[in-house]
MDAnalysis code that builds the backbone (N, CA, C; Angstrom):
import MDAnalysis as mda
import numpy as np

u = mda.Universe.empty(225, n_residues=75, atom_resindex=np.repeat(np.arange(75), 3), trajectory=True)
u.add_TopologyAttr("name", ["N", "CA", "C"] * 75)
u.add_TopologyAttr("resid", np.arange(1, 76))
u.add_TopologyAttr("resname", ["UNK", "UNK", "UNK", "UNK", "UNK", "UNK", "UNK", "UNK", "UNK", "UNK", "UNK", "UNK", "UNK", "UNK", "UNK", "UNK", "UNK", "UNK", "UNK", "UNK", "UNK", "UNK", "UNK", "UNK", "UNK", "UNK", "UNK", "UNK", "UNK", "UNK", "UNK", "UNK", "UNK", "UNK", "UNK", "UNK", "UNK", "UNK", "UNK", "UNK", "UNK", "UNK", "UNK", "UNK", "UNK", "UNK", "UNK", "UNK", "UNK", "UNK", "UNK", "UNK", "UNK", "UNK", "UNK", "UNK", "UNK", "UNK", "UNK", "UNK", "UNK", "UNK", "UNK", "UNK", "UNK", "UNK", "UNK", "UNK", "UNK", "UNK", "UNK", "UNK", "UNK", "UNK", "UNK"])
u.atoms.positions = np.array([
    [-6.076, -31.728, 15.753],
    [-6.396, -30.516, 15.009],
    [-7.904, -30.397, 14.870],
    [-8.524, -29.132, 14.905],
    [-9.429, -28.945, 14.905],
    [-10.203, -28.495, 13.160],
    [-11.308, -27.988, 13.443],
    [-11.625, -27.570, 11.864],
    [-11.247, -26.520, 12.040],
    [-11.329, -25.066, 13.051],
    [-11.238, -23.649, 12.372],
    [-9.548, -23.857, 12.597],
    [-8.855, -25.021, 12.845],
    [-7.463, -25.159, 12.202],
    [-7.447, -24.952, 10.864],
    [-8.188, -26.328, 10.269],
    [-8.373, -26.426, 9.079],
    [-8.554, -24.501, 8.073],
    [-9.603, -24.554, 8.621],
    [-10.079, -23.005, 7.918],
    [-9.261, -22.052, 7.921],
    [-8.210, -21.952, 9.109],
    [-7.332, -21.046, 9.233],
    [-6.282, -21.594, 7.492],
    [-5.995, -22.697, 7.728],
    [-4.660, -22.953, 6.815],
    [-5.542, -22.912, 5.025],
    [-6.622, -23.204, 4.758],
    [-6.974, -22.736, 3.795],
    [-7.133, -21.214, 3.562],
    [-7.324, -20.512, 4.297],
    [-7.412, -19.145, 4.384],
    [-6.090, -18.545, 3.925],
    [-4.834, -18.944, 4.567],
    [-3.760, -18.573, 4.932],
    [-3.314, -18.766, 2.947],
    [-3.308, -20.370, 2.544],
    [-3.607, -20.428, 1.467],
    [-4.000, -19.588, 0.383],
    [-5.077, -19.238, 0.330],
    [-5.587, -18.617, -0.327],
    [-5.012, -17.189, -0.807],
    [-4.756, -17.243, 0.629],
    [-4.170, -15.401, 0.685],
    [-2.869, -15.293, 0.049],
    [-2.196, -16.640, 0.034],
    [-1.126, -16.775, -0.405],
    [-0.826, -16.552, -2.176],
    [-1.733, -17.717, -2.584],
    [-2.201, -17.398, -3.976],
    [-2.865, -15.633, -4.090],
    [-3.467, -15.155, -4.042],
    [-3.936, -13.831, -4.079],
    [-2.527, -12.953, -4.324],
    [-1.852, -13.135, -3.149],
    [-0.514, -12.315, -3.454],
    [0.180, -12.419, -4.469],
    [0.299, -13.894, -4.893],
    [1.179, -14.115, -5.994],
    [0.998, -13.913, -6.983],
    [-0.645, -13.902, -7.398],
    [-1.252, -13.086, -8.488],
    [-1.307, -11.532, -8.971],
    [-1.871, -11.146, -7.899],
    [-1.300, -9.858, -7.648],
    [0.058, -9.360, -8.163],
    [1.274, -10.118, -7.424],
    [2.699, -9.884, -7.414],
    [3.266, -10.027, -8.840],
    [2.869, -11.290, -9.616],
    [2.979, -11.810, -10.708],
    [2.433, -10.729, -11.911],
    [1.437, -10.198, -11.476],
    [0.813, -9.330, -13.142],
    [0.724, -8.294, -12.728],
    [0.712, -7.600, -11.291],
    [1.159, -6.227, -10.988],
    [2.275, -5.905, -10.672],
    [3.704, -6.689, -10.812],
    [5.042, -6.186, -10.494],
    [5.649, -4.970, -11.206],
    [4.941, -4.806, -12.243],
    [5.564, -3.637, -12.735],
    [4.702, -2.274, -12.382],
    [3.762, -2.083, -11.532],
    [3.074, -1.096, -11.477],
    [3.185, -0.755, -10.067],
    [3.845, -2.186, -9.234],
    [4.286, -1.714, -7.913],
    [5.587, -1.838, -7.803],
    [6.664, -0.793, -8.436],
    [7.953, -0.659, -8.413],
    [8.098, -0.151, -7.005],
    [7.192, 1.133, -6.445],
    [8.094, 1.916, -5.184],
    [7.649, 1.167, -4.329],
    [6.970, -0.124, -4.332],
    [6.819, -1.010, -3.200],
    [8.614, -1.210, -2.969],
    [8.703, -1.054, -1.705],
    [10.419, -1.646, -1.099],
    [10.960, -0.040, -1.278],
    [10.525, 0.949, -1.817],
    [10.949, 2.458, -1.937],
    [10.151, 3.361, -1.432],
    [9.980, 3.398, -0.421],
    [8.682, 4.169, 0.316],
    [9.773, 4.886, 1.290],
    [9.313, 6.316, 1.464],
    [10.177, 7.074, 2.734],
    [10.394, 6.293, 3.861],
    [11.494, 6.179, 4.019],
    [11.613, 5.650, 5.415],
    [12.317, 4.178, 5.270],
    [12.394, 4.104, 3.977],
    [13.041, 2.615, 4.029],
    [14.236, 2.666, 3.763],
    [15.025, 1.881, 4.323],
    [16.883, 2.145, 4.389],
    [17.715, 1.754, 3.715],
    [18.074, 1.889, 3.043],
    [19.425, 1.844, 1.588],
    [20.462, 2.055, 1.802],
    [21.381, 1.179, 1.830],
    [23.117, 1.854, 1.803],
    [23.739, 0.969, 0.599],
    [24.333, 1.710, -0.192],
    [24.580, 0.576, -1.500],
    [26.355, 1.378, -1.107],
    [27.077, 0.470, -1.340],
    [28.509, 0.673, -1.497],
    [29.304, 0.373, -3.033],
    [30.610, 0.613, -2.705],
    [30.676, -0.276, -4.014],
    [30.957, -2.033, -3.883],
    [30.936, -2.602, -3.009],
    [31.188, -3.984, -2.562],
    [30.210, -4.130, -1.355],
    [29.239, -3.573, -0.925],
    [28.438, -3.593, -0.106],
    [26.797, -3.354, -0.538],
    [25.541, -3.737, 0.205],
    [24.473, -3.005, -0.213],
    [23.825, -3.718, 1.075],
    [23.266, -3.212, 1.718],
    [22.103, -2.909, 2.735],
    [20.835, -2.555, 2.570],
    [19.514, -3.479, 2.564],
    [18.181, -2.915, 2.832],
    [17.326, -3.569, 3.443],
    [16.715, -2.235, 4.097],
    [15.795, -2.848, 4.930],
    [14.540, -2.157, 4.955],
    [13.818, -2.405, 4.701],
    [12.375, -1.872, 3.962],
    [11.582, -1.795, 5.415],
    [11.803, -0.803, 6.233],
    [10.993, -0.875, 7.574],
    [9.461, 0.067, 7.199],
    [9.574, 0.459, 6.426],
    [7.861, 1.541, 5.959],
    [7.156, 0.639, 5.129],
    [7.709, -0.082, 4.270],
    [7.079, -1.270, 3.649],
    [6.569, -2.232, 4.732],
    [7.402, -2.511, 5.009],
    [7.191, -3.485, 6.373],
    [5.942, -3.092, 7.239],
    [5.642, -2.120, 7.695],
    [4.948, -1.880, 8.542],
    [3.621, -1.284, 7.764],
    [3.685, -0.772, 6.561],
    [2.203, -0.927, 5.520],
    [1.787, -2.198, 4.953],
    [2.632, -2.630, 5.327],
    [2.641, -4.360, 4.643],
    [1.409, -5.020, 6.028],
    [2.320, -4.604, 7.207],
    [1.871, -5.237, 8.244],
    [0.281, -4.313, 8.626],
    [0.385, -3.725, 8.660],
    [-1.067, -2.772, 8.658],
    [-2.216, -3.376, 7.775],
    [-2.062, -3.771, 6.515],
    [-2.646, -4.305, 5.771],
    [-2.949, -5.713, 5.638],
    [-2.055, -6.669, 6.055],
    [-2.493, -8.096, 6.778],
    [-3.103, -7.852, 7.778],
    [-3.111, -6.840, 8.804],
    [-3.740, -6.927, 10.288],
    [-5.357, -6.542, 9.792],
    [-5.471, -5.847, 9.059],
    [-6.935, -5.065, 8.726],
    [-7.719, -6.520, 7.802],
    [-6.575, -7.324, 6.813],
    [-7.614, -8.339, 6.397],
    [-7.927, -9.754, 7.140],
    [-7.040, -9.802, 8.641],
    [-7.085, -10.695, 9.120],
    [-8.440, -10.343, 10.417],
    [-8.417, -9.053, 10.556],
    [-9.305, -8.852, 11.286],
    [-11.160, -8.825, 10.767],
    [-10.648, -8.679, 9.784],
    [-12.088, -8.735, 8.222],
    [-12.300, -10.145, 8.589],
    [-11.586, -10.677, 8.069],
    [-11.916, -12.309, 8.184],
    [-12.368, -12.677, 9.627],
    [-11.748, -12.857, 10.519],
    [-11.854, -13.049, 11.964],
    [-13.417, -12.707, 12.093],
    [-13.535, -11.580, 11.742],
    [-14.799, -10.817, 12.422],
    [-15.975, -11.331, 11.432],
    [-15.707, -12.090, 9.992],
    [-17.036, -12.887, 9.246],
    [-16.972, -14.057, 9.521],
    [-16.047, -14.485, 10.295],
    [-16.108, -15.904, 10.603],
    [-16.170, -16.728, 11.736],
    [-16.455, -15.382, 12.988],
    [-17.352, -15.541, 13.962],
    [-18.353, -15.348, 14.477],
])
């Protein structure tokens, strides 16, 4: 293993904590997180289905933009 191994997994870390902080004392102010147009719901009465594909992909938009932040100060 190398060091910008190393740097990667503290990073990864970090980001990890960040979220959970975030997640932890802003959960109630991000309710329509998982309720965004486009995300798929089927609730039955013995059934329920979801799949959060608009979350998913603002989710993913938004790791790609801070991974590329990072990438790009740390070369």
């Amino acid at each position: 293993m190398s060091q910008a191994t190393g740097k990667y997994i503290i990073l990864i870390g970090l980001a990890l904590v960040l979220a959970g902080i975030v997640i932890y004392f802003l959960s109630d102010k991000l309710h329509w997180l998982g309720r965004l147009p486009g995300d798929i719901r089927v609730e039955k009465e013995n059934f329920r289905f979801f799949f959060p594909i608009t979350t998913m992909l603002l989710l993913s938009a938004l790791l790609n933009a801070v991974i590329w932040i990072v990438r790009r100060f740390l070369n």
